[in-house]
TILUM-720289 format. One record per residue (C-alpha): x, y, z. Coordinates in pm, whole numbers, plus 50000, padded with zeros to 5 digits. Example, Ala and Ser with C-alpha at 12.3 -4.5 7.8 and 13.67 -1.06 7.14 Angstrom:
512304955050780;513674989450714;
//
This chain:
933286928139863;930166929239656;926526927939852;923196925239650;920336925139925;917006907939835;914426930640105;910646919140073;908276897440201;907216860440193;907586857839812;911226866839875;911606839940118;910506816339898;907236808640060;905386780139877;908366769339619;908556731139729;912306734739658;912566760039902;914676780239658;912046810839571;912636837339282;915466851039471;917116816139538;917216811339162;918166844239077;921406838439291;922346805239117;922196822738797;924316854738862;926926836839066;928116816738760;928646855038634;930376867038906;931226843039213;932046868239449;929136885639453;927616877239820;923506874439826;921616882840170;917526873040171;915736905640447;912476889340406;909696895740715;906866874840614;903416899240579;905116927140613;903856964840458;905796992040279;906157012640585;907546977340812;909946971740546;911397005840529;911897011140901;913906977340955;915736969540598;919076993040668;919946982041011;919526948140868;921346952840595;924496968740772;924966945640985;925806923340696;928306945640485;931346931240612;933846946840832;934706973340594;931166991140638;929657008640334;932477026640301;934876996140209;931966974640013;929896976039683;926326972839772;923026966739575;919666967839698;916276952539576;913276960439716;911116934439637;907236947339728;904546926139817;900326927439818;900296938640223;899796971040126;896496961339933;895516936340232;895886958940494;894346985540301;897077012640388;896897044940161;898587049939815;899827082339987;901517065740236;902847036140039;904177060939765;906077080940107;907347047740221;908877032739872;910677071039846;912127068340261;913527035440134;914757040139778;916417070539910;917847057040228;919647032140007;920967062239808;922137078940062;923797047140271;925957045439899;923627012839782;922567009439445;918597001939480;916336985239230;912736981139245;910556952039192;906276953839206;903876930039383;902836901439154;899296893939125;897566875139380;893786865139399;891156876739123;889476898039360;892796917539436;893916922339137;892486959039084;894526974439390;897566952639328;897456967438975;897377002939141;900416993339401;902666979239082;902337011938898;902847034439241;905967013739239;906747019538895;906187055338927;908387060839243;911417040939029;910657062838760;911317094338952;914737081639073;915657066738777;915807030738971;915456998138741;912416987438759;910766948838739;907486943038643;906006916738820;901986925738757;901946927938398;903366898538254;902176877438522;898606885638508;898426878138153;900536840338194;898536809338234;900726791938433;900386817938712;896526818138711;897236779138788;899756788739062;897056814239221;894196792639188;896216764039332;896196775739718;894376793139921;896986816140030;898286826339686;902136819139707;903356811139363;904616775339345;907546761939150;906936774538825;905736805338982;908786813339111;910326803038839;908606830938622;909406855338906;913036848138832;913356851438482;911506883238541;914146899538741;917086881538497;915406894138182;915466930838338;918266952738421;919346928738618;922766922738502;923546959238394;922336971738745;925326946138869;927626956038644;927596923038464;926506939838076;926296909937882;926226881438086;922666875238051;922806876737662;
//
């Protein structure tokens, strides 16, 4: 059996997509015509931080390997971070401590982790979301965990500006999510699986 885990926040739930199908959703329906045995399982805890996240996400996830435990199962991981860091103002120091407890928890559970950075949110975040995505990149970079970039092409794409300035709470909307995906499937994505090629 073959587990990919989608751990985050909101935005992995799918919050604001009217077709309820989020980034992750999408991402699914794409691999699975690659590989239909691979078996997709969405952690999400809306407004959750770095530090919430990594104290739940492995009993969560275990629970959900099957019968055969880690042992008997191929499992990937993708930590998906939101802006709650930035909202709740916790400290880089402790954000970069909390994405290295969970990218090497997932290592050491046998768990093939990836790493995906906050998207931008609201103008007037933008600065410390900025700092969060490149914490991010920097902790993936130090374990040599794929890494998505959600900050920079975003903040640069019309289309998400309109998502952002369309509600108040700034959840990406259809095409939003939409861009998220094809984010992640224009990464590593497929290699990380094991699927080289498939997204060619």
């Amino acid at each position: 059996m073959r587990n990919v885990f989608f751990v985050g926040d909101e935005l992995v739930a799918g919050h604001g997509d009217p077709k309820a199908l989020g980034w992750a959703g999408r991402v699914a329906a794409r691999t699975l015509a690659h590989d239909p045995d691979l078996a997709f399982h969405t952690l999400a805890v809306p407004g959750e931080s770095t530090g919430e996240m990594t104290t739940r996400w492995d009993g969560e996830a275990l629970r959900r390997v099957g019968p055969l435990g880690v042992g008997g199962t191929t499992n990937f991981v993708l930590f998906a971070i939101g802006r709650h860091d930035v909202y709740r103002e916790i400290s880089p120091t402790l954000t970069r401590l909390n994405l290295a407890n969970a990218l090497d928890r997932a290592s050491a559970l046998g768990m093939a982790p990836m790493l995906a950075g906050p998207p931008p949110g609201a103008e007037r975040h933008n600065g410390p979301i900025s700092e969060l995505a490149a914490l991010c990149q920097e902790a993936a970079a130090r374990r040599s965990v794929p890494y998505v970039d959600m900050f920079g092409p975003l903040a640069r794409h019309e289309q998400w500006a309109t998502d952002m300035e369309s509600r108040a709470d700034s959840l990406p909307l259809q095409a939003g999510h939409g861009l998220m995906a094809w984010l992640v499937l224009h990464s590593q994505w497929y290699s990380w699986l094991g699927l080289e090629g498939a997204g060619d």
